[in-house]
ZABARO-14071 format. One record per residue (C-alpha): residue number from 1; residue in one letter; chain; x, y, z. Coordinates in nm, 4 decimals. Example, Ala and Ser with C-alpha at 12.3 -4.5 7.8 and 13.67 -1.06 7.14 Angstrom:
2
    nr   rest   kette          u          v          w
     1      A       A     1.2300    -0.4500     0.7800
     2      S       A     1.3670    -0.1060     0.7140
This chain:
238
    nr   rest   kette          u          v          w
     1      X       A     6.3968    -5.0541   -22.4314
     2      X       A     6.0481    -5.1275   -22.2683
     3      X       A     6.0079    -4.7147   -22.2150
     4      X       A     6.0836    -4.6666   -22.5824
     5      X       A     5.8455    -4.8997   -22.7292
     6      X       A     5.5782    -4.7592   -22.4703
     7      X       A     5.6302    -4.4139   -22.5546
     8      X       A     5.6585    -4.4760   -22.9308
     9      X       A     5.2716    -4.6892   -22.9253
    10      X       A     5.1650    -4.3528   -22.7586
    11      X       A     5.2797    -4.1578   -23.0120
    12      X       A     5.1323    -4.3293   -23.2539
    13      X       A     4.7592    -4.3520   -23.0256
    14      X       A     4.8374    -3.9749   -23.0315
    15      X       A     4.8762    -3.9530   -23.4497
    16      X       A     4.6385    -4.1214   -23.4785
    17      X       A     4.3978    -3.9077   -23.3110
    18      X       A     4.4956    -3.5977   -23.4520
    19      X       A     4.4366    -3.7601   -23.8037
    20      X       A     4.1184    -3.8728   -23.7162
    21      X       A     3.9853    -3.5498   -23.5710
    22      X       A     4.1592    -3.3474   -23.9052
    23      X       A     4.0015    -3.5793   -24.1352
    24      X       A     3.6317    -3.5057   -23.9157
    25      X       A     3.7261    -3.1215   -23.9299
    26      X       A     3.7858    -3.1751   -24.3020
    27      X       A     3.4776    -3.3767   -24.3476
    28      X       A     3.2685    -3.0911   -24.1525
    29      X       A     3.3864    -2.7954   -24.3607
    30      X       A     3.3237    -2.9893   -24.6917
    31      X       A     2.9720    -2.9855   -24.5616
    32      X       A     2.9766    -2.6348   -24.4692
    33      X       A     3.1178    -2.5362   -24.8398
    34      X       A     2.8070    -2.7387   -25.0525
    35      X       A     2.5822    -2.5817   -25.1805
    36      X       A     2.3260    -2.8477   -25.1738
    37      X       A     2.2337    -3.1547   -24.9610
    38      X       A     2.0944    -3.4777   -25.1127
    39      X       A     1.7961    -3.6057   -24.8758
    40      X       A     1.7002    -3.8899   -24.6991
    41      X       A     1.3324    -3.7740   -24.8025
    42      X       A     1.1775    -3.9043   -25.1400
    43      X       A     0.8540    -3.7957   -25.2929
    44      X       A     0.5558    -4.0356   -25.4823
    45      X       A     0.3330    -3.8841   -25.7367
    46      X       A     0.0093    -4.0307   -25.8562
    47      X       A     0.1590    -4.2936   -26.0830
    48      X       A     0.4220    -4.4449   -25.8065
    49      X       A     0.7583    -4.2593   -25.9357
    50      X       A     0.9406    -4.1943   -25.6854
    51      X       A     1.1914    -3.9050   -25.6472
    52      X       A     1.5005    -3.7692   -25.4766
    53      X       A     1.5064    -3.4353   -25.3277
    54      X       A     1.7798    -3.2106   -25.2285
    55      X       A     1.8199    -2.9192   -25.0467
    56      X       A     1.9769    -2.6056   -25.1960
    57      X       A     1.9749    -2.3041   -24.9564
    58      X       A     1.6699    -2.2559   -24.8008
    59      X       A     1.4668    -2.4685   -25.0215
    60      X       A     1.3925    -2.8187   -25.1081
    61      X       A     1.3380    -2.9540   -25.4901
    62      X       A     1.2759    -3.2625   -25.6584
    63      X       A     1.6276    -3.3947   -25.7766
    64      X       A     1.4201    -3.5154   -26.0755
    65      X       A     1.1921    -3.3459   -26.3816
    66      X       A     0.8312    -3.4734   -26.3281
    67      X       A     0.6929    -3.7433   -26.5241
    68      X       A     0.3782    -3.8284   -26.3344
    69      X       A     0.0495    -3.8978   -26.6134
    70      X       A    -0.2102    -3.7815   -26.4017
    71      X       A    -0.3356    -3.5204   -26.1877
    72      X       A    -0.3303    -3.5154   -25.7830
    73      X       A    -0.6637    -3.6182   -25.7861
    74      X       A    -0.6280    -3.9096   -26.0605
    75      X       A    -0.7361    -3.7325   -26.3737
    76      X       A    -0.5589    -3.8679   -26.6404
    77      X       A    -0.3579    -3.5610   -26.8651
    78      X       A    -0.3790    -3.6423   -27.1678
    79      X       A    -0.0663    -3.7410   -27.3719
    80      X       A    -0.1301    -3.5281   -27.6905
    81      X       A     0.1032    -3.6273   -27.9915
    82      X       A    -0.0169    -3.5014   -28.2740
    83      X       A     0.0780    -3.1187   -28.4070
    84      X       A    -0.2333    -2.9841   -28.4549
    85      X       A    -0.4199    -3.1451   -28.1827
    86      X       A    -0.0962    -2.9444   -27.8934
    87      X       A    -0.1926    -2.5830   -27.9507
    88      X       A    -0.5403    -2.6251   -27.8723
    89      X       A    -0.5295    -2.8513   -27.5422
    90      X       A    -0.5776    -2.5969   -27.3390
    91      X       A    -0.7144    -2.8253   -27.0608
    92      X       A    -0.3968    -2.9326   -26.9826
    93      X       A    -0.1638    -3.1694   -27.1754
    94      X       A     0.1908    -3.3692   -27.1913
    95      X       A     0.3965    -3.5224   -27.4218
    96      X       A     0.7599    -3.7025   -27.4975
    97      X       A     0.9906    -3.6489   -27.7300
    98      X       A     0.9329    -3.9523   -28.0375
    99      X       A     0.6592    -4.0644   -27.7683
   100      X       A     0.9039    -4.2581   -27.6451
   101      X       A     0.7568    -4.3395   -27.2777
   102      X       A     1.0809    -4.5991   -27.1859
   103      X       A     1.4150    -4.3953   -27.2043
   104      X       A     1.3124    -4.0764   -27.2310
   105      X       A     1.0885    -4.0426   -27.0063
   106      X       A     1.2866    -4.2321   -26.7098
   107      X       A     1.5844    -3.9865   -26.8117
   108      X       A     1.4305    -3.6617   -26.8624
   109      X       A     1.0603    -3.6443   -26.7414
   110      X       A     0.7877    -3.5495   -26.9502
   111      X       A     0.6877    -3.2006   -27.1398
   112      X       A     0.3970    -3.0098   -27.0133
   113      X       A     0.2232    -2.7356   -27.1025
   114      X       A     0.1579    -2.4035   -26.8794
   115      X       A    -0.2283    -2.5574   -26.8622
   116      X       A    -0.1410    -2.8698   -26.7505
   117      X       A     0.0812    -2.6343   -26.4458
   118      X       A    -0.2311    -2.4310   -26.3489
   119      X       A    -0.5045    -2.6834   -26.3848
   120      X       A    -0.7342    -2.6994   -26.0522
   121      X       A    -0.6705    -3.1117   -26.0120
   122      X       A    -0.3023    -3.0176   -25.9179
   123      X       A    -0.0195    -3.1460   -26.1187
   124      X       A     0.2341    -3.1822   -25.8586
   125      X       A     0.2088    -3.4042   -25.5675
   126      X       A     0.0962    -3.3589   -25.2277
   127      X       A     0.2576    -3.0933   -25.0034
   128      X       A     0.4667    -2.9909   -25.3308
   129      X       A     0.4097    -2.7245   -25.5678
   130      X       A     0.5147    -2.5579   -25.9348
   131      X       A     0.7469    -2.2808   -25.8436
   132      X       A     0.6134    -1.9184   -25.8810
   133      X       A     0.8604    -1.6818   -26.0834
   134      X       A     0.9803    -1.5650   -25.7326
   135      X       A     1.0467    -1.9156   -25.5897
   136      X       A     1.3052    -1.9974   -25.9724
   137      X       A     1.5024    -1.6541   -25.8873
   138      X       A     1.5822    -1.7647   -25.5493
   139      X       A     1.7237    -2.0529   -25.6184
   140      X       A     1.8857    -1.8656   -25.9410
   141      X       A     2.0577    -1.5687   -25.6916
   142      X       A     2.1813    -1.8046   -25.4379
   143      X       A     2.3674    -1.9441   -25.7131
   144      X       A     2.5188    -1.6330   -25.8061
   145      X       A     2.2587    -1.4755   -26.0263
   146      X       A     2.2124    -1.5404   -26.3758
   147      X       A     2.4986    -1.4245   -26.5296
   148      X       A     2.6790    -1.7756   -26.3509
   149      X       A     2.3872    -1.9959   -26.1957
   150      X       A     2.3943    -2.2344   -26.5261
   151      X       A     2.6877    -2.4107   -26.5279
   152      X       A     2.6217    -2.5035   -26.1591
   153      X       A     2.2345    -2.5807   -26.2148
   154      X       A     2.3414    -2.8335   -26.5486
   155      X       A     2.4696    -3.1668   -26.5124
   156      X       A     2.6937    -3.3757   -26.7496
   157      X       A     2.8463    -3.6187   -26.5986
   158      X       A     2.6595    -3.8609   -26.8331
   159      X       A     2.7667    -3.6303   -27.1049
   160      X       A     2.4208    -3.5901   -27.2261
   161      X       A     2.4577    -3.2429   -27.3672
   162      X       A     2.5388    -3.2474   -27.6969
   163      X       A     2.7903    -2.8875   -27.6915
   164      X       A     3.0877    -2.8210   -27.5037
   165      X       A     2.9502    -2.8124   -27.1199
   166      X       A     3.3233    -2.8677   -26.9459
   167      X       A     3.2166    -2.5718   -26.7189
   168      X       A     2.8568    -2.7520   -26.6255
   169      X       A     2.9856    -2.8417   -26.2495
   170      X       A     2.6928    -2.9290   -26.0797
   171      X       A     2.7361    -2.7288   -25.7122
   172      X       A     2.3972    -2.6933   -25.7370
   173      X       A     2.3197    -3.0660   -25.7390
   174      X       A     1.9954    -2.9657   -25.8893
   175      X       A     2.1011    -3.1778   -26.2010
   176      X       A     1.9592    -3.0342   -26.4602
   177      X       A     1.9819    -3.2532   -26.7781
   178      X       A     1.8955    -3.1423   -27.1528
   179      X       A     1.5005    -3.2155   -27.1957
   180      X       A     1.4809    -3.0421   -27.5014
   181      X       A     1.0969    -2.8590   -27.4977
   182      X       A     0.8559    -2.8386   -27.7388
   183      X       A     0.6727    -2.5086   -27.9246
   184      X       A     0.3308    -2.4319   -27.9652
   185      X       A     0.2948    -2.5329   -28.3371
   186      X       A     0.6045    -2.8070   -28.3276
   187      X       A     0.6690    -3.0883   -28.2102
   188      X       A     0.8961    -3.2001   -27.9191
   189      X       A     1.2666    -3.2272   -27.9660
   190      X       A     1.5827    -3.0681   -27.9369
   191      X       A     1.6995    -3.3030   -27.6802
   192      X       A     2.0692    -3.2494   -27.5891
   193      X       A     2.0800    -2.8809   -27.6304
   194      X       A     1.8145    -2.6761   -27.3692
   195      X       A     1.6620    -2.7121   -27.0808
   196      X       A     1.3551    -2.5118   -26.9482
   197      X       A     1.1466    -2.5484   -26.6776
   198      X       A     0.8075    -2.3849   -26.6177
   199      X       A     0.6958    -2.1384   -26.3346
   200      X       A     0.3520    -2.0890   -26.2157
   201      X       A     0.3595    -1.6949   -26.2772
   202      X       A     0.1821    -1.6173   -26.6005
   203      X       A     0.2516    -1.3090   -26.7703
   204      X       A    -0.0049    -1.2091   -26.9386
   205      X       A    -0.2565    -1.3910   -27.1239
   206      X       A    -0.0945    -1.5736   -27.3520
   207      X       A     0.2663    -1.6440   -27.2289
   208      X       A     0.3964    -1.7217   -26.8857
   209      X       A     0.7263    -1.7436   -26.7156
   210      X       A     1.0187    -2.0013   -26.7707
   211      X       A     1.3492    -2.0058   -26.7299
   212      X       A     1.6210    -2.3030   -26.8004
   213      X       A     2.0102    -2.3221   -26.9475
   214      X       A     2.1363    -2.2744   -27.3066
   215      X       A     2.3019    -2.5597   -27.4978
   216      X       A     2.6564    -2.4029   -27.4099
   217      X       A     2.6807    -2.0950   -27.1825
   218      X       A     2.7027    -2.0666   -26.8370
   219      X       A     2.4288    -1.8154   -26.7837
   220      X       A     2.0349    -1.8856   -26.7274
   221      X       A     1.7334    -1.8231   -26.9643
   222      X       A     1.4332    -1.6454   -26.8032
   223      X       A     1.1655    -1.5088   -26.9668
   224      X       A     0.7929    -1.5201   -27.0846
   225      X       A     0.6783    -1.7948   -27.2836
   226      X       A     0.3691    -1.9142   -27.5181
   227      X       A     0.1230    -2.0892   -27.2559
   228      X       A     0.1021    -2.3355   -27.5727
   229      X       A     0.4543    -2.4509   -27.5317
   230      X       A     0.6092    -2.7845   -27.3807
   231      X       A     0.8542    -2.7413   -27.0774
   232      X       A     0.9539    -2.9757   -26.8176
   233      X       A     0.8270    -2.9012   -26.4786
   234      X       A     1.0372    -2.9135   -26.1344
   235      X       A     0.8578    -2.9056   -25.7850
   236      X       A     0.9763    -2.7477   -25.4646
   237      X       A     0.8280    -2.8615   -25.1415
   238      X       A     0.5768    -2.6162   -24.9374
């Protein structure tokens, strides 16, 4: 009876074991299957927000739009409201959607305009940059190319879109959430249906490249936009 009970607690040290070590190997090629990897590493901008990054393929992003009021070096951009004052701040300018600086800003980040990207005092933080054109169709191919990369760039988990997104998975875990954006002689809205994000890369003088997700399709925007026009902005680290 003694030899029974001993050689059933080893076969149970021994299941045991083997669980453990499948539920490791299962745990390990999970990891190996992401697409993306949440840091430990945050980033601060001028103002103190503070952002998550993540890692998708080779490079690192802010998990976040930016939302930072002032330059690198302290400048303050200013916040321009007002229709007919936007299309001539070429100096640089932001601005929210209803102005409202509480929930939509936390949630979504601010709009900027392609001046605001390029200006000398540096709109990104330290050791991060605006994306060129190159840098957004990286990211964009690893994810399949355009044809796919949206639904697994946009994020509704909080249901936020306001179409039919039950494809938006995510793999990305870029998280890209509906901003809305803002045209040259408009003002900002459209919150709940697109999402664009500018590159550095002009085009030619007057428009410059951006790319983002439509309200319900799977595949990605890209192309050449008035400089005049109010995107959110994304950093990826140096």
């Amino acid at each position: 009876m003694k030899v029974n009970k001993v050689f059933g607690f080893l076969i149970s040290i021994v299941a045991l074991y083997l669980l453990a070590s499948g539920f490791t190997n299962l745990q390990e090629n999970n990891k190996q299957n992401l697409l993306y990897e949440i840091l430990d590493e945050t980033v601060t901008d001028y103002d103190g927000n503070i952002y998550k990054t993540v890692k998708i393929g080779t490079q690192i992003w802010m998990l976040e739009n930016l939302k930072v009021t002032h330059y690198r070096n302290g400048t303050l951009i200013p916040n321009v409201h007002d229709n007919d004052k936007w299309p001539n701040s070429k100096d640089g300018a932001y601005c929210l959607v209803n102005n409202d600086t509480s929930y939509y800003k936390k949630i979504y980040g601010a709009l900027y305009n392609f001046y605001a990207v390029i200006n000398v005092n540096k709109l990104s933080p330290e050791g991060w940059h605006i994306p060129t054109e190159e840098e957004c169709l990286i990211l964009i191919n690893y994810l399949g190319g355009k044809e796919i990369a949206g639904e697994k760039i946009k994020n509704n988990s909080q249901k936020l879109w306001k179409t039919n997104n039950n494809f938006a998975t995510n793999e990305s875990g870029f998280s890209g959430l509906p901003a809305g954006g803002r045209g040259r002689l408009g003002s900002a809205g459209d919150v709940g249906y697109y999402a664009t994000w500018w590159s550095c890369t002009p085009y030619d003088l007057v428009d410059a490249w951006h790319w983002g997700l439509h309200p319900d399709k799977k595949r990605i925007r890209s192309n050449p936009g008035h400089k005049a026009s109010g995107f959110s902005v994304r950093c990826v680290k140096n």
